[in-house]
PyMOL Python script that loads the backbone (N, CA, C, O; Angstrom):
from pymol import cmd

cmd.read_pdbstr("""\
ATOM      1  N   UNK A   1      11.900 -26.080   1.419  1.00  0.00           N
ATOM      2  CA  UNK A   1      11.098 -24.886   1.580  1.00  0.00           C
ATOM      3  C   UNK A   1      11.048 -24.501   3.044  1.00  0.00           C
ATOM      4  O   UNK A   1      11.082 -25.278   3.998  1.00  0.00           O
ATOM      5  N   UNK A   2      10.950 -23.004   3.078  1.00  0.00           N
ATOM      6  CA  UNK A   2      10.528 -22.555   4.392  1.00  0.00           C
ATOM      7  C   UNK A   2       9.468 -22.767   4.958  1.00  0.00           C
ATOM      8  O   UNK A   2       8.662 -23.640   4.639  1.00  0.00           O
ATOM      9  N   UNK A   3       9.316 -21.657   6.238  1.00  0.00           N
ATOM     10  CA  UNK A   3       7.840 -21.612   6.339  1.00  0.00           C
ATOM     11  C   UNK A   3       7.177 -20.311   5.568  1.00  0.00           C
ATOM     12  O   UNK A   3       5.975 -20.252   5.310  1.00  0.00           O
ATOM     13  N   UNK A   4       8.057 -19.354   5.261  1.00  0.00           N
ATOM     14  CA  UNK A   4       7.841 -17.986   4.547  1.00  0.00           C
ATOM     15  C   UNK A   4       7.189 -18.745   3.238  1.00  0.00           C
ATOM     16  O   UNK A   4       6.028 -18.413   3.001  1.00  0.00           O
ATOM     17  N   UNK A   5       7.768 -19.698   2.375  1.00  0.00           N
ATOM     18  CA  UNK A   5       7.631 -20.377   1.182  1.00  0.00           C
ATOM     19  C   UNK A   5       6.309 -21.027   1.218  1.00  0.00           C
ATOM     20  O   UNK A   5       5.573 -20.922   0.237  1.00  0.00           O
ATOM     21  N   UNK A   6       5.942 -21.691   2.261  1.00  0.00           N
ATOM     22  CA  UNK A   6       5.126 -22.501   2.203  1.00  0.00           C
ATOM     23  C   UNK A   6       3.678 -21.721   2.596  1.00  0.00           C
ATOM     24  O   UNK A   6       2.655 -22.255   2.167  1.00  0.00           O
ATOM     25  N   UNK A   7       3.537 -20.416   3.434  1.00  0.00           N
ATOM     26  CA  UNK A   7       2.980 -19.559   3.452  1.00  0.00           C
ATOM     27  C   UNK A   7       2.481 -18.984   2.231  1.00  0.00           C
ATOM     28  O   UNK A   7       1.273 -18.804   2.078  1.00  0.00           O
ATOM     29  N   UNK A   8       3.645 -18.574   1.023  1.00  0.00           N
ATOM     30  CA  UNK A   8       3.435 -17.997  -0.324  1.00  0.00           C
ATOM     31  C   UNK A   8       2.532 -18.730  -1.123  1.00  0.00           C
ATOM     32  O   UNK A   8       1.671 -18.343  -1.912  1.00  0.00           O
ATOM     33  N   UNK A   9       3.004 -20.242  -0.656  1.00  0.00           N
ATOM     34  CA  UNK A   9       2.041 -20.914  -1.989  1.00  0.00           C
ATOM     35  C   UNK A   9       1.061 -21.450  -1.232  1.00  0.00           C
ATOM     36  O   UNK A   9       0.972 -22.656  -1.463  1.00  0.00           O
ATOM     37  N   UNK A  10       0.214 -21.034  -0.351  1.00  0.00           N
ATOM     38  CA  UNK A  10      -0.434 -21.761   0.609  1.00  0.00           C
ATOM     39  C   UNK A  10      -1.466 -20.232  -0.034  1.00  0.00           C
ATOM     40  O   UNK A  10      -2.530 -20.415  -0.626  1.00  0.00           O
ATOM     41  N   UNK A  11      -1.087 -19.284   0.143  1.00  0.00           N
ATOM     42  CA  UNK A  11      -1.914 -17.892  -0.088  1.00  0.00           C
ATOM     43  C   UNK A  11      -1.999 -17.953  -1.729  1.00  0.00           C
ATOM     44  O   UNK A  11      -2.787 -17.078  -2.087  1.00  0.00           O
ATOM     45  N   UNK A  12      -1.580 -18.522  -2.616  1.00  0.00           N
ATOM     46  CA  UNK A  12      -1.229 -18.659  -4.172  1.00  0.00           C
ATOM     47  C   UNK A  12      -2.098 -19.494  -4.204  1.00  0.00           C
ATOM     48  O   UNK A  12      -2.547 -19.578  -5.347  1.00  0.00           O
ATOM     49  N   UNK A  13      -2.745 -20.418  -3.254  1.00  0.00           N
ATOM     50  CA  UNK A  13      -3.650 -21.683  -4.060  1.00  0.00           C
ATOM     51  C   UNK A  13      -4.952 -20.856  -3.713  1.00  0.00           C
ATOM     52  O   UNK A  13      -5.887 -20.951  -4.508  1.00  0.00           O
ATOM     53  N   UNK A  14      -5.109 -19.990  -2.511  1.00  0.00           N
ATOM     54  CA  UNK A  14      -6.164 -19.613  -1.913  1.00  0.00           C
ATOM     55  C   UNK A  14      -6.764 -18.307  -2.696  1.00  0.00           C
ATOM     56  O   UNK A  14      -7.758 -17.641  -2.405  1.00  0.00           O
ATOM     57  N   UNK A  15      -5.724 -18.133  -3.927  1.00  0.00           N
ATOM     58  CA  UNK A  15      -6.142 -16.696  -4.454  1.00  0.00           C
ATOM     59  C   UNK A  15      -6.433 -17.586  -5.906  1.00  0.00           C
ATOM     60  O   UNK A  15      -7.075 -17.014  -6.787  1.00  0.00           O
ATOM     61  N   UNK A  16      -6.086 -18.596  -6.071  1.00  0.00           N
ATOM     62  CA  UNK A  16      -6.342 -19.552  -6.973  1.00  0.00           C
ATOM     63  C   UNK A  16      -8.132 -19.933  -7.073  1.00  0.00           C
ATOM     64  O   UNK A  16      -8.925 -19.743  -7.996  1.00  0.00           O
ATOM     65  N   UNK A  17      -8.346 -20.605  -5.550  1.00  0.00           N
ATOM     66  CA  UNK A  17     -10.124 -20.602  -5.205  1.00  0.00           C
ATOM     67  C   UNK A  17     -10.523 -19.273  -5.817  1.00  0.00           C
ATOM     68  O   UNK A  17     -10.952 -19.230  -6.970  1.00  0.00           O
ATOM     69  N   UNK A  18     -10.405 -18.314  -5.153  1.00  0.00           N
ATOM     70  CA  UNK A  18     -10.857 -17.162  -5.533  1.00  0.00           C
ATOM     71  C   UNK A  18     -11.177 -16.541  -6.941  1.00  0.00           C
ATOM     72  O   UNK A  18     -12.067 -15.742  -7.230  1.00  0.00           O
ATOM     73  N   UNK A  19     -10.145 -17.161  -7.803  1.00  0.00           N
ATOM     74  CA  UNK A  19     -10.096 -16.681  -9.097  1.00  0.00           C
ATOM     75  C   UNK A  19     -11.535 -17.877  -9.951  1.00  0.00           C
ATOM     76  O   UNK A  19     -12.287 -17.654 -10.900  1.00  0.00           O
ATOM     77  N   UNK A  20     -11.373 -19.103  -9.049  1.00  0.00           N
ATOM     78  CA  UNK A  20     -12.702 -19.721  -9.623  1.00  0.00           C
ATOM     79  C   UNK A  20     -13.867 -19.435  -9.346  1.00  0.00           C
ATOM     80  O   UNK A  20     -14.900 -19.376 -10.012  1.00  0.00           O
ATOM     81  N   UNK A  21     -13.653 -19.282  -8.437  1.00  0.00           N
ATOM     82  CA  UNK A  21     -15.286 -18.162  -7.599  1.00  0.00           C
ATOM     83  C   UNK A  21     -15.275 -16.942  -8.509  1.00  0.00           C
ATOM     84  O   UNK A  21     -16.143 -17.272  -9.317  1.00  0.00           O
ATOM     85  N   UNK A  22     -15.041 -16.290  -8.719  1.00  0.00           N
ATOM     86  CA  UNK A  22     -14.911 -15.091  -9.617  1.00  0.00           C
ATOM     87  C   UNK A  22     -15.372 -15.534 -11.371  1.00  0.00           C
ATOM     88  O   UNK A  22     -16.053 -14.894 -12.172  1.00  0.00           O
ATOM     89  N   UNK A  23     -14.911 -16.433 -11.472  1.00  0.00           N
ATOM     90  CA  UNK A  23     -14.822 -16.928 -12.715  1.00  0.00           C
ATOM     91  C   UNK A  23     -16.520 -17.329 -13.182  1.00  0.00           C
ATOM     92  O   UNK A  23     -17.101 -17.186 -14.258  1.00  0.00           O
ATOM     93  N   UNK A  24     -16.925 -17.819 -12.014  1.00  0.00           N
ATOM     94  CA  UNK A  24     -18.436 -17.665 -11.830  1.00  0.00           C
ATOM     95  C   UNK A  24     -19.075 -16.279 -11.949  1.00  0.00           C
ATOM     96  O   UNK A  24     -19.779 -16.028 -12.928  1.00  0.00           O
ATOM     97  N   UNK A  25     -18.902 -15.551 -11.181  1.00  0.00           N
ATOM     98  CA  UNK A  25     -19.145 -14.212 -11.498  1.00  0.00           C
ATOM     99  C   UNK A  25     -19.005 -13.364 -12.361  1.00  0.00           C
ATOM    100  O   UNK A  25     -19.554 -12.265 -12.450  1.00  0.00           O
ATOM    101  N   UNK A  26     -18.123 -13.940 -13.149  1.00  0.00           N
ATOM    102  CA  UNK A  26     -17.898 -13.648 -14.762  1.00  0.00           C
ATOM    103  C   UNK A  26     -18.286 -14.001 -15.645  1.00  0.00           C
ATOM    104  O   UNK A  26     -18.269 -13.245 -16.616  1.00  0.00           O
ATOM    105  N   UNK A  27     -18.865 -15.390 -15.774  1.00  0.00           N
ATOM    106  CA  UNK A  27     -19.990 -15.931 -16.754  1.00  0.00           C
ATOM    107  C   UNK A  27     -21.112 -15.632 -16.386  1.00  0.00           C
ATOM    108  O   UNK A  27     -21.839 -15.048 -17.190  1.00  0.00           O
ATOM    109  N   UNK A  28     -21.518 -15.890 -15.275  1.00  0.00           N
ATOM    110  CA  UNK A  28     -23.209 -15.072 -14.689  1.00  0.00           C
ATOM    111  C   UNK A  28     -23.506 -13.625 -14.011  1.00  0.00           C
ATOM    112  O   UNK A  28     -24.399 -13.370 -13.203  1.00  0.00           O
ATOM    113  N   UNK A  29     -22.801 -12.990 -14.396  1.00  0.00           N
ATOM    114  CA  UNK A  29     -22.861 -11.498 -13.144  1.00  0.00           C
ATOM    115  C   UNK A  29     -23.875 -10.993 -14.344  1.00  0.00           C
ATOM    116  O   UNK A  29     -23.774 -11.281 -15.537  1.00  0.00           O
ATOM    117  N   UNK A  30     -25.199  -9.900 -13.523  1.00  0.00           N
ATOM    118  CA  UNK A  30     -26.134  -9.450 -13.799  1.00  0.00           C
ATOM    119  C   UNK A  30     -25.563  -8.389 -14.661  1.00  0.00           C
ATOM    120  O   UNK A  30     -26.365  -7.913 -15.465  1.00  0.00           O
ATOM    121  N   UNK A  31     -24.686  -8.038 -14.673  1.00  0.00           N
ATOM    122  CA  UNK A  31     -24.543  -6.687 -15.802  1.00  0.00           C
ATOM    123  C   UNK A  31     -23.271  -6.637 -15.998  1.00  0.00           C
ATOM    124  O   UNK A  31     -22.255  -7.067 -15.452  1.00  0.00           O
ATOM    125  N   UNK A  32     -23.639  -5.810 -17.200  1.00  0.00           N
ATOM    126  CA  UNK A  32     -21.513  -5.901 -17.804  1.00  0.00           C
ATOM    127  C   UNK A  32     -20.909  -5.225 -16.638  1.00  0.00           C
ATOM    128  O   UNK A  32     -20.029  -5.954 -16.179  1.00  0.00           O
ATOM    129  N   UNK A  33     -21.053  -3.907 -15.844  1.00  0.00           N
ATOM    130  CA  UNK A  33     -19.993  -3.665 -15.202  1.00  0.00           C
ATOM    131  C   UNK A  33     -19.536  -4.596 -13.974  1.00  0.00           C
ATOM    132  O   UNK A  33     -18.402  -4.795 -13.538  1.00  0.00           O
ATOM    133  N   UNK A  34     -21.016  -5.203 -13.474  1.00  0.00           N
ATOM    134  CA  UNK A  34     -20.405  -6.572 -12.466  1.00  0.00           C
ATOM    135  C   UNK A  34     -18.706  -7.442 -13.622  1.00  0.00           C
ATOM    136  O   UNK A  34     -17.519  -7.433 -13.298  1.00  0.00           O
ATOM    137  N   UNK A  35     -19.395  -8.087 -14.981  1.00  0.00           N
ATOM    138  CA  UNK A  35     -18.840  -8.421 -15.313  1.00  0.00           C
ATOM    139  C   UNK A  35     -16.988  -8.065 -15.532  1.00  0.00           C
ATOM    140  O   UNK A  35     -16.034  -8.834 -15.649  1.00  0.00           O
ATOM    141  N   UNK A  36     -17.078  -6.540 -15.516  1.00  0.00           N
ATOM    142  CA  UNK A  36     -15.971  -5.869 -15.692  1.00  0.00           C
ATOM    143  C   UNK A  36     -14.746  -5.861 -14.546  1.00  0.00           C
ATOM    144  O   UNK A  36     -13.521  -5.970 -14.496  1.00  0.00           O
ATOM    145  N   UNK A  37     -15.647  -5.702 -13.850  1.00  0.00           N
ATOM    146  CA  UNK A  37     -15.262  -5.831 -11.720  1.00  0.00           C
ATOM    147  C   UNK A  37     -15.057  -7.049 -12.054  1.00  0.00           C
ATOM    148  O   UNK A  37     -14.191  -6.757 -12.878  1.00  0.00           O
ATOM    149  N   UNK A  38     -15.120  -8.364 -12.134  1.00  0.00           N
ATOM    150  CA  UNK A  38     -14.758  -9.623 -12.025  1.00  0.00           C
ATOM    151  C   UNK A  38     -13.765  -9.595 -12.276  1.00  0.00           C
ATOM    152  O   UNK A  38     -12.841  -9.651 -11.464  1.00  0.00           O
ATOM    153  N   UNK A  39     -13.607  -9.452 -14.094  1.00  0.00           N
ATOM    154  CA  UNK A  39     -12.485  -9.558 -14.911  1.00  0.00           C
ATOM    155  C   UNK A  39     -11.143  -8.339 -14.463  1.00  0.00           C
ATOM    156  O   UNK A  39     -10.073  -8.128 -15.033  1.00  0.00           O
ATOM    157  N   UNK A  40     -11.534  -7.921 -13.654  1.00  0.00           N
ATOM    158  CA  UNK A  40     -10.336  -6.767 -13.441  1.00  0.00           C
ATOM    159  C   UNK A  40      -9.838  -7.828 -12.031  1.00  0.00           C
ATOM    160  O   UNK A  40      -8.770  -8.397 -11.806  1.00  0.00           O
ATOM    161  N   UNK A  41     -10.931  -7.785 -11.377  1.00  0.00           N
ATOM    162  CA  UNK A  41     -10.507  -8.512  -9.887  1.00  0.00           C
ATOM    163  C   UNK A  41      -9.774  -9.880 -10.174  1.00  0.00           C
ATOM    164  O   UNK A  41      -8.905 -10.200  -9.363  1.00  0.00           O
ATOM    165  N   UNK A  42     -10.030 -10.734 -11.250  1.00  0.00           N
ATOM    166  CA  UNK A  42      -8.969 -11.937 -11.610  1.00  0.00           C
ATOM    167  C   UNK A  42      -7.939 -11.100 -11.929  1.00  0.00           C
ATOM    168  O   UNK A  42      -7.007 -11.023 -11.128  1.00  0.00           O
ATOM    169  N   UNK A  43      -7.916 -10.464 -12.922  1.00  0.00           N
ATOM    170  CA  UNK A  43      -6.268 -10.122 -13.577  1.00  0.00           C
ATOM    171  C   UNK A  43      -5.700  -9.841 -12.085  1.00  0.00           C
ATOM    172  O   UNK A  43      -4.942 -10.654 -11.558  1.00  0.00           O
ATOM    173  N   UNK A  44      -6.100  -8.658 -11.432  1.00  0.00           N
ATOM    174  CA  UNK A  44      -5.547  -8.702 -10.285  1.00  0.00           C
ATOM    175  C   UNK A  44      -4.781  -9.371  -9.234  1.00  0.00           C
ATOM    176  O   UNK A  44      -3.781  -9.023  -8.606  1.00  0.00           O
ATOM    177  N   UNK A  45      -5.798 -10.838  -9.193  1.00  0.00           N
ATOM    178  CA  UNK A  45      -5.033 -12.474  -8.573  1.00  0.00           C
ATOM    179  C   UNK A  45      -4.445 -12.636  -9.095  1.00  0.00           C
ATOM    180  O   UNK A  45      -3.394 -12.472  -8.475  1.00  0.00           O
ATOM    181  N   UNK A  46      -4.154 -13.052 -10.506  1.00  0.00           N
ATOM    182  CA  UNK A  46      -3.212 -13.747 -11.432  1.00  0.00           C
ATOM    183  C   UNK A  46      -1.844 -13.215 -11.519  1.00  0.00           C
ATOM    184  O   UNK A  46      -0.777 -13.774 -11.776  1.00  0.00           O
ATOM    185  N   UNK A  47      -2.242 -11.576 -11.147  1.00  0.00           N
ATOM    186  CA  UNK A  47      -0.700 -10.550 -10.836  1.00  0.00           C
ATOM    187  C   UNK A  47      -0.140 -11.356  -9.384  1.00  0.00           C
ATOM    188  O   UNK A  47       0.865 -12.051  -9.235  1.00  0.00           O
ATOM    189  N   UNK A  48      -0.947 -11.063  -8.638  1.00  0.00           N
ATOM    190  CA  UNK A  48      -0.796 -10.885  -7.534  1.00  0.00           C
ATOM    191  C   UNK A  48       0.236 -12.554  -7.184  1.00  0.00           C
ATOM    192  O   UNK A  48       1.279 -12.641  -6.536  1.00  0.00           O
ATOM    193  N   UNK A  49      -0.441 -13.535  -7.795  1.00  0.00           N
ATOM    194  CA  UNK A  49       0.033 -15.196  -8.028  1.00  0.00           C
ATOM    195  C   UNK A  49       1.399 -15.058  -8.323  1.00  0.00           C
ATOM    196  O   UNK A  49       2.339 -15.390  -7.601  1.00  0.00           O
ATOM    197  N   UNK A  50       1.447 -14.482  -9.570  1.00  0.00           N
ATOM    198  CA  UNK A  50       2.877 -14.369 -10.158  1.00  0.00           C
ATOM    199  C   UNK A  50       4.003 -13.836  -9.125  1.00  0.00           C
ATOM    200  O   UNK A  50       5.140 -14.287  -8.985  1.00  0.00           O
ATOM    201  N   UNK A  51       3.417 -12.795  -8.461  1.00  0.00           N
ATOM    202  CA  UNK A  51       4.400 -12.173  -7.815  1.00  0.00           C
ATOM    203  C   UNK A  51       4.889 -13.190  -6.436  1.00  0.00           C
ATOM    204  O   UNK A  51       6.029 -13.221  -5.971  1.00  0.00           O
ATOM    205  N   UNK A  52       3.797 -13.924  -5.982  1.00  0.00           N
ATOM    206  CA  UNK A  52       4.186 -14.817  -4.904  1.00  0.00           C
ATOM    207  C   UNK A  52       4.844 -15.897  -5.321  1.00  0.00           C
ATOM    208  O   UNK A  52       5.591 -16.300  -4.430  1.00  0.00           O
ATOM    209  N   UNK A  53       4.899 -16.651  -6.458  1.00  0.00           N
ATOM    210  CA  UNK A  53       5.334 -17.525  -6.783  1.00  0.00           C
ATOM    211  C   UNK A  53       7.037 -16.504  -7.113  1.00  0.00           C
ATOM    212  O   UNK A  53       8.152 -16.709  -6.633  1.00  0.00           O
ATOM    213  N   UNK A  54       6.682 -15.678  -7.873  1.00  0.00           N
ATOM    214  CA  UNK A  54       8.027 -15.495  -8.059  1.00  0.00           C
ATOM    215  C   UNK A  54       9.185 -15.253  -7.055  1.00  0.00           C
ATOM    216  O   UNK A  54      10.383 -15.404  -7.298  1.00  0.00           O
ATOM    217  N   UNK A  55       8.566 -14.811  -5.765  1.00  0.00           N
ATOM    218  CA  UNK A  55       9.203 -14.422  -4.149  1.00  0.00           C
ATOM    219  C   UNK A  55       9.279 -15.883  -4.248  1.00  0.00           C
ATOM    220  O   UNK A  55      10.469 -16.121  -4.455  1.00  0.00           O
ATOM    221  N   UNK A  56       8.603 -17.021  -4.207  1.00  0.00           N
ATOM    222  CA  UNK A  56       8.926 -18.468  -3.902  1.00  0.00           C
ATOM    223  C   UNK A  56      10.521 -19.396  -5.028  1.00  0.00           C
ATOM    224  O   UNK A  56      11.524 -20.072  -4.797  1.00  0.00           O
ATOM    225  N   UNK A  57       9.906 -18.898  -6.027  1.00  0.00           N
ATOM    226  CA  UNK A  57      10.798 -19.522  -6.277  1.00  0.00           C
ATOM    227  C   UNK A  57      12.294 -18.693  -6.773  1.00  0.00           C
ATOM    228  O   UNK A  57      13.208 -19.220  -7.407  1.00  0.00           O
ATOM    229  N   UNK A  58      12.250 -17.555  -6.386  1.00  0.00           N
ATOM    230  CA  UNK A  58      13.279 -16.594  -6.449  1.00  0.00           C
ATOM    231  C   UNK A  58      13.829 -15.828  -7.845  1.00  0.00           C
ATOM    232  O   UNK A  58      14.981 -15.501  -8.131  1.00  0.00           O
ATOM    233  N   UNK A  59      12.584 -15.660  -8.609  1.00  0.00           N
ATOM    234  CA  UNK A  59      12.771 -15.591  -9.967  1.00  0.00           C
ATOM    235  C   UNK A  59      12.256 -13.958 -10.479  1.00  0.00           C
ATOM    236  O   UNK A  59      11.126 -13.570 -10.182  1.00  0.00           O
ATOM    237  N   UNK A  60      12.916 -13.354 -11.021  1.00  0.00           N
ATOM    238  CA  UNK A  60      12.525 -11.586 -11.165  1.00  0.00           C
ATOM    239  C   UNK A  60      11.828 -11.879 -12.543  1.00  0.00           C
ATOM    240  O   UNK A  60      10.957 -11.052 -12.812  1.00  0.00           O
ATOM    241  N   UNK A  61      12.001 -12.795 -13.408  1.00  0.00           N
ATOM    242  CA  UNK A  61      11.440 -12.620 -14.877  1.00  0.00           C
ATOM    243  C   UNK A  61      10.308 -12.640 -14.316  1.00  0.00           C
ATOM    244  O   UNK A  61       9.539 -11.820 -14.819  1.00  0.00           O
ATOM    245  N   UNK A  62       9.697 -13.487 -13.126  1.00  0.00           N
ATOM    246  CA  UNK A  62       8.050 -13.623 -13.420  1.00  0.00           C
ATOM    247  C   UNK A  62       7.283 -12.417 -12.596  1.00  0.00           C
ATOM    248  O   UNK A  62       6.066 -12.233 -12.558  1.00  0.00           O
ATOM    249  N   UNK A  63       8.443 -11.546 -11.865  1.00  0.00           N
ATOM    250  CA  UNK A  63       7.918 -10.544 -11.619  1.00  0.00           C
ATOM    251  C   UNK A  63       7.833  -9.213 -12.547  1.00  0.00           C
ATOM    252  O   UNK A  63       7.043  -8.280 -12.410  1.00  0.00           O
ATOM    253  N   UNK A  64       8.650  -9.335 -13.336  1.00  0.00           N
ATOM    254  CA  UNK A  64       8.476  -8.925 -14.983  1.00  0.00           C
ATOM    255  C   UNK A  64       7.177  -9.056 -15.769  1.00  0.00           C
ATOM    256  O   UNK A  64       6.469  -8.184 -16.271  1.00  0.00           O
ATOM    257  N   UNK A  65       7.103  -9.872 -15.752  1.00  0.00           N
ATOM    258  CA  UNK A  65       5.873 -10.370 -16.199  1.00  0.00           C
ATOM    259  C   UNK A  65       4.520 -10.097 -15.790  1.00  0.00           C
ATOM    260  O   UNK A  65       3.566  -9.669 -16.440  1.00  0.00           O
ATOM    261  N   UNK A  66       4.674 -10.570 -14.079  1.00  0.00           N
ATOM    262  CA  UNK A  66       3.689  -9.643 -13.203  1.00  0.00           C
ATOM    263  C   UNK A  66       3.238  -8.204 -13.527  1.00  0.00           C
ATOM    264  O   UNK A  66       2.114  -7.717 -13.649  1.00  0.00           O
ATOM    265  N   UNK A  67       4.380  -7.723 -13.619  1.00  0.00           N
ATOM    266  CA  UNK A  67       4.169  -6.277 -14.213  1.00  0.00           C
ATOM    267  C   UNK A  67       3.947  -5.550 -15.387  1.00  0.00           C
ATOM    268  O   UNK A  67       3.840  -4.325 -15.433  1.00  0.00           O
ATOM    269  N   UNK A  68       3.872  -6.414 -16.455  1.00  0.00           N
ATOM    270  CA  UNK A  68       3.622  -5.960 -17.599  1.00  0.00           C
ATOM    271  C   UNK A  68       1.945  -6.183 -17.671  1.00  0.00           C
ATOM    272  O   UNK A  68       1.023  -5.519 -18.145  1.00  0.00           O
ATOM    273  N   UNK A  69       2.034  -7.377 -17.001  1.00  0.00           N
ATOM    274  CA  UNK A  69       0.581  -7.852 -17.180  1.00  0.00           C
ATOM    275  C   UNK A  69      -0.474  -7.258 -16.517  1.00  0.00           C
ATOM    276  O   UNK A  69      -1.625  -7.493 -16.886  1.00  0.00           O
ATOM    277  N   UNK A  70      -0.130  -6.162 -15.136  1.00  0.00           N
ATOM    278  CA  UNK A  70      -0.691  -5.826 -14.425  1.00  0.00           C
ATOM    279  C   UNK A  70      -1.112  -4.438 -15.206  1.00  0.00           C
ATOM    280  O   UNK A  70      -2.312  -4.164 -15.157  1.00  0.00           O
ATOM    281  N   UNK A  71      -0.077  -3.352 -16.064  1.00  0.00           N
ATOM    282  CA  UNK A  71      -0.214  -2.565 -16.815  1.00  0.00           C
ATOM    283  C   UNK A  71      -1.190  -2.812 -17.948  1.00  0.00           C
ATOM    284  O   UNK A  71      -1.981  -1.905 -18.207  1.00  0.00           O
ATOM    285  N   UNK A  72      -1.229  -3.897 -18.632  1.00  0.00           N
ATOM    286  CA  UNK A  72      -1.724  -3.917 -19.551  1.00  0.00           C
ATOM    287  C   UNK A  72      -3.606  -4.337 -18.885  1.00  0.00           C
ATOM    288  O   UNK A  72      -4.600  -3.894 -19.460  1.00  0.00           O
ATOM    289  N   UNK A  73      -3.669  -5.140 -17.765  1.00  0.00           N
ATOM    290  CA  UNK A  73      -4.951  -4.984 -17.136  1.00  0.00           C
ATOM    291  C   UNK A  73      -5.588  -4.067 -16.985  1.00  0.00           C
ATOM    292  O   UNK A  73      -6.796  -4.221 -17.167  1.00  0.00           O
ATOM    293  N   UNK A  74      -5.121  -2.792 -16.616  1.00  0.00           N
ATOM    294  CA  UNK A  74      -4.888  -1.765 -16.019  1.00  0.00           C
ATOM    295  C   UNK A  74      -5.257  -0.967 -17.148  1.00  0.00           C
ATOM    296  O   UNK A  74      -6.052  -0.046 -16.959  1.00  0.00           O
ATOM    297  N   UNK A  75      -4.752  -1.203 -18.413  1.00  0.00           N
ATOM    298  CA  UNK A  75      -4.930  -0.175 -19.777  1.00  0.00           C
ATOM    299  C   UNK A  75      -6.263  -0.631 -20.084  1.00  0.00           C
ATOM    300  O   UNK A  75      -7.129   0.191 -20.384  1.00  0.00           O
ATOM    301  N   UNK A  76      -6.604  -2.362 -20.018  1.00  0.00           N
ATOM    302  CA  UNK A  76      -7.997  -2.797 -20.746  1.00  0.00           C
ATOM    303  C   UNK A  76      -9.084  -2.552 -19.860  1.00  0.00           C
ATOM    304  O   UNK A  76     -10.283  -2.431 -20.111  1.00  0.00           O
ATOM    305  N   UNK A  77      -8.674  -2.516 -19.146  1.00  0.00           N
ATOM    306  CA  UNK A  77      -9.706  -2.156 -17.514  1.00  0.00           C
ATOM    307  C   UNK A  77     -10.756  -0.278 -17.776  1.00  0.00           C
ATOM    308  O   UNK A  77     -11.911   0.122 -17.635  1.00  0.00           O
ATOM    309  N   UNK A  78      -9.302   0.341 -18.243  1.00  0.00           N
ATOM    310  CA  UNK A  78      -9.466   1.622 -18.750  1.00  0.00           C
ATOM    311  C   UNK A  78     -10.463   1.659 -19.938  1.00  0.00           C
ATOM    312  O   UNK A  78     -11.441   2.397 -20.051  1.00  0.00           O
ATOM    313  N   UNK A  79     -10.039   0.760 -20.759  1.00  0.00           N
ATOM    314  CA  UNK A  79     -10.682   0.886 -22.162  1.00  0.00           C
ATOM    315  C   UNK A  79     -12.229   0.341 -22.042  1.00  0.00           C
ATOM    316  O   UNK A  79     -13.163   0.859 -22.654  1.00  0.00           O
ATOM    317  N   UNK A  80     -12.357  -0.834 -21.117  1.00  0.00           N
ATOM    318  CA  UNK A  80     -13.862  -1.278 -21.502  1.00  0.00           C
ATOM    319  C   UNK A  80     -14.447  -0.475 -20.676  1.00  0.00           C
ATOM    320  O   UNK A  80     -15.565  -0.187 -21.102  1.00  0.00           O
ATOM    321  N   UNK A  81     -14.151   0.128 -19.467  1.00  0.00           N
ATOM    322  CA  UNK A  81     -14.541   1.149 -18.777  1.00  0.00           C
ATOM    323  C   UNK A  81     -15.581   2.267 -19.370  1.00  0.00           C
ATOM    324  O   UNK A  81     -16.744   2.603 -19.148  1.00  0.00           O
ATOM    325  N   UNK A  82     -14.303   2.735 -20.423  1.00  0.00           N
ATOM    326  CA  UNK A  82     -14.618   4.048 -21.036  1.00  0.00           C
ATOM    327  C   UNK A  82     -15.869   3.791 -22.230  1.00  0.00           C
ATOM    328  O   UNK A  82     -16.400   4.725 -22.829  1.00  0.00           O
ATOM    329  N   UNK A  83     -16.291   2.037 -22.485  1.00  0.00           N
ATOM    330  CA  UNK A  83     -16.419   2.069 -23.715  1.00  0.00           C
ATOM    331  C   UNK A  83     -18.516   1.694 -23.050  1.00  0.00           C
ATOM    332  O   UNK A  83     -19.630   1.671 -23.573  1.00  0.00           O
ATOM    333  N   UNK A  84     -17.949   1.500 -21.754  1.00  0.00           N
ATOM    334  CA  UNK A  84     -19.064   1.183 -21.463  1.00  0.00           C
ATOM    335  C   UNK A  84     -20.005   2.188 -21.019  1.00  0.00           C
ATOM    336  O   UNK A  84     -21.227   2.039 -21.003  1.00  0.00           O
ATOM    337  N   UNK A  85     -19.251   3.410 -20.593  1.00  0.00           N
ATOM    338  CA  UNK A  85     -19.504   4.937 -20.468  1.00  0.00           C
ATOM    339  C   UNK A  85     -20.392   5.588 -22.003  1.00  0.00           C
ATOM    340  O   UNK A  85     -21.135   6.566 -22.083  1.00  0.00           O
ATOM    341  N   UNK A  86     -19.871   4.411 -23.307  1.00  0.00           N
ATOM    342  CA  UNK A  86     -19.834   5.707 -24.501  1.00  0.00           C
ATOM    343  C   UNK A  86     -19.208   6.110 -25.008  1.00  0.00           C
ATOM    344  O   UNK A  86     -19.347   6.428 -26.189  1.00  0.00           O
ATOM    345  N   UNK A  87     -17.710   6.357 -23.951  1.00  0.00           N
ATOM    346  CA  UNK A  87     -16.969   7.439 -24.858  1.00  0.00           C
ATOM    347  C   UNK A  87     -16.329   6.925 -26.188  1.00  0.00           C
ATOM    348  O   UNK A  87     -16.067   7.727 -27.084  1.00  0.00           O
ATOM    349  N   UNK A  88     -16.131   5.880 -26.289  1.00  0.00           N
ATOM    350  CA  UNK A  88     -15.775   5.305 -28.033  1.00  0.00           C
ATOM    351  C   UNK A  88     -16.465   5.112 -28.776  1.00  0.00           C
ATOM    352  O   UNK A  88     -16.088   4.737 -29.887  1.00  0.00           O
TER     353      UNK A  88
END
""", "prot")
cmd.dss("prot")
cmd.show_as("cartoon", "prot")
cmd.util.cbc("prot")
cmd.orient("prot")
């Protein structure tokens, strides 16, 4: 490994903390939209993971993946949004 590499997964473990800290904030946050903001802000890391790991280990499927997953966050993000508005 490089130092570029070792940088990637050095920022991949640290978005890792983050996603457990959050994860807290997702079982206890005072109101659903805190709750919503959590759960959007993990999917977010977990994209964001994929994509560094995949620059690490030189692999496009998992940036594939990254991206489907980031869309589909992105669609449910939309939906509980809207649902928490009413509009469904």
């Amino acid at each position: 490994m490089n130092l570029s590499q070792y940088l990637f997964v050095g920022t991949a473990w640290l978005m890792a903390v983050l996603i457990v800290a959050l994860v807290g904030r997702l079982i206890a946050g005072p109101t659903t939209p805190d709750r919503l903001i959590a759960l959007d802000t993990v999917n977010t890391l977990v994209s964001g993971i994929m994509l560094l790991l995949g620059a690490v280990y030189d692999s496009v499927v998992m940036v594939d993946v990254a991206i489907v997953y980031m869309a589909l966050s992105f669609v449910s993000t939309l939906y509980f949004a809207r649902h928490l508005e009413g509009g469904l």
